[in-house]
N, C-alpha and C positions, 0 to 999 in steps of 0.2 A: 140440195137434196136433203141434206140432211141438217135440222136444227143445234141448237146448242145443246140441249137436252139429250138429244139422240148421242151425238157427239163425247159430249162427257160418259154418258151410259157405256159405249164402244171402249172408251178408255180404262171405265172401271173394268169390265171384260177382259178387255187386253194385260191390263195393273193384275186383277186374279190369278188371272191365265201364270202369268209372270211370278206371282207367291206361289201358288198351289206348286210349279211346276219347282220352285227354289225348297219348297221344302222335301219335296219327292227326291231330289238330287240328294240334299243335305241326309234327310235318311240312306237311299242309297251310298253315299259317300262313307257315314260311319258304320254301317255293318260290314263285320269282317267274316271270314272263312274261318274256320276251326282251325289251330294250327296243332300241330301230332306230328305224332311219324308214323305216314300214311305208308305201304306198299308204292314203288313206283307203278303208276297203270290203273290203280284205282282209282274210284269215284271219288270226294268229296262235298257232303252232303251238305249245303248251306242254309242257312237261314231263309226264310223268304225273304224278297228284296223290300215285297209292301209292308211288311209288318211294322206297326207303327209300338212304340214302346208302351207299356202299360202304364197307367197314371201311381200307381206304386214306383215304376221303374223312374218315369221322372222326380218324382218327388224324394226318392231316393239319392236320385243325382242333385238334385239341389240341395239337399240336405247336406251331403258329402261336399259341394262346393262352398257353402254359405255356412254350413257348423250347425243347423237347425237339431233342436234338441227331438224326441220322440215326442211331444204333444206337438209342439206343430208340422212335425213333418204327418203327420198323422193327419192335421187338420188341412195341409197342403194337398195332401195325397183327394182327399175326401170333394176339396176344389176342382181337381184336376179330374177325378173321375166325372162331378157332378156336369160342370160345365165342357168338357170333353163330349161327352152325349149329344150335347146341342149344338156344340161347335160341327161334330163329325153328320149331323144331321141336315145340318145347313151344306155343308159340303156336299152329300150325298146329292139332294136339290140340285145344288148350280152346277156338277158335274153331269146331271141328267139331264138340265136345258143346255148343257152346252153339247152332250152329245145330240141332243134335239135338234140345235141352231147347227151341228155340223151336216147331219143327214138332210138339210132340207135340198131342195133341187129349184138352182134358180130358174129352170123348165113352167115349174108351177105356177099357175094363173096367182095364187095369191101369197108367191113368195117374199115380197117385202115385208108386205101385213105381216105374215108369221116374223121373220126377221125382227119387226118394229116389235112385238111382243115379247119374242123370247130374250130380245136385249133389254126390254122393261123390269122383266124376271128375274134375268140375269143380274142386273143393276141394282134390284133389291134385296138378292140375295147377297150381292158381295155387300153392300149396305150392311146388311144382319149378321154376315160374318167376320166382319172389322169391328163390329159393336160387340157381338161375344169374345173374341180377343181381345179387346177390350177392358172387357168386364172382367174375366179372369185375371187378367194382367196385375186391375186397380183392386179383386181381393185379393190375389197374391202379394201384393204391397202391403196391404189391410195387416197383413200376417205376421210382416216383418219390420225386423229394428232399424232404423236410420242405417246403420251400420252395415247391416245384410244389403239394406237397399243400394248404398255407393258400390259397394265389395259385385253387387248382379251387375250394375252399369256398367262395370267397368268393362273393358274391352279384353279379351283374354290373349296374351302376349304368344305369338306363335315360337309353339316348338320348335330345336331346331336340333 
């Protein structure tokens, strides 16, 4: 049924499906609740859970983790908004064919065909979105000192 082409395409789908859904956790995971001293029985007004951090807010945390002085965290910040735009752009796309690829109804006379296209789209877009992660990655490298760069690799030792 299905060629190699199609095959690998399905997988990058599925590989997306798979980041998109680890970063959604990963933000859900680190926002927290306000902590106070609420009334017992009251509300607690939380953050939104999708709110993704501002390219300020990251750039700020990499600063704080790696020692960046204010010009480049500046010039970091500037990366992170630019390419962020395009990254969240390409996102927007392949979450829209994939809500597309889910609605479809394999009822329909030319449900494959659609199928065989939106995973075409789909394939190109996670393609475009491994390339702008990418790209951000290797100017955020661009930025910084040998030393920043081992100090980011490194693995961060879990709290305990």
């Amino acid at each position: 049924m299905f060629n190699r082409k199609k095959a690998g395409m399905m997988g990058a789908i599925g590989l997306s499906a798979a980041i998109i859904t680890g970063v959604a956790v990963s933000a859900f995971a680190e926002t927290k609740a306000p902590q106070g001293d609420m009334p017992k029985g009251e509300a607690v007004q939380s953050a939104p859970i999708n709110t993704a951090p501002s390219h300020e807010q990251l750039a700020s945390r990499i600063a704080q983790q790696l020692g960046l002085d204010e010009k480049t965290q500046s010039k970091v910040s500037d990366l992170f908004e630019k390419d962020g735009k395009a990254i969240r752009k390409i996102q927007e796309q392949l979450h829209s064919t994939q809500v597309e690829l889910s609605s479809l109804s394999p009822s329909s006379k030319s449900y494959m065909d659609k199928v065989d296209d939106l995973a075409e789209e789909s394939g190109e877009l996670t393609e475009d979105l491994t390339i702008a992660y990418a790209k951000n990655r290797a100017g955020l490298y661009e930025l910084l000192t040998p030393q920043q760069i081992e100090k980011l690799e490194t693995p961060a030792q879990p709290q305990s």
